[in-house]
Steps between C-alpha positions, in 0.01 A plus 500: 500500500722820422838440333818591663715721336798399354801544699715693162153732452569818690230660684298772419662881510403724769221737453621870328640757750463236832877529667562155428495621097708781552741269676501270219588816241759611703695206519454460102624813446778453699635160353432695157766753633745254548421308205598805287826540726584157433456405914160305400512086683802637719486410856414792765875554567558594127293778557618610822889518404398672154315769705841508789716577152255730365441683838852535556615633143262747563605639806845500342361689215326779733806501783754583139191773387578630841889509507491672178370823651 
């Protein structure tokens, strides 16, 4: 009889270069992104008013660049 596996053991990673792998890097890279910028455990919201500020200082910053002239 075969032993079930243990509900706290994680399964087995995906197979190099299959999409489901470069799915899984992605999504590690991008909570390593927000880990450095301090957003890392936030809630989806977090991230989507940090990037409404960011967006708009920039367009501020490039609309003042423009006035300048």
């Amino acid at each position: 009889m075969k032993k079930r596996r243990k509900p706290d053991q994680p399964a087995h990673l995906p197979k190099v270069g299959t999409h489901d792998e470069i799915r899984e890097e992605q999504h590690l890279e991008r909570s390593a992104v927000l880990d450095v910028m301090g957003l890392g455990g936030k809630g989806r919201i977090v991230g989507i008013v940090f990037s409404i500020i960011a967006i708009t200082v920039l367009v501020i910053a490039v609309v003042s660049l423009i006035a300048l002239d």
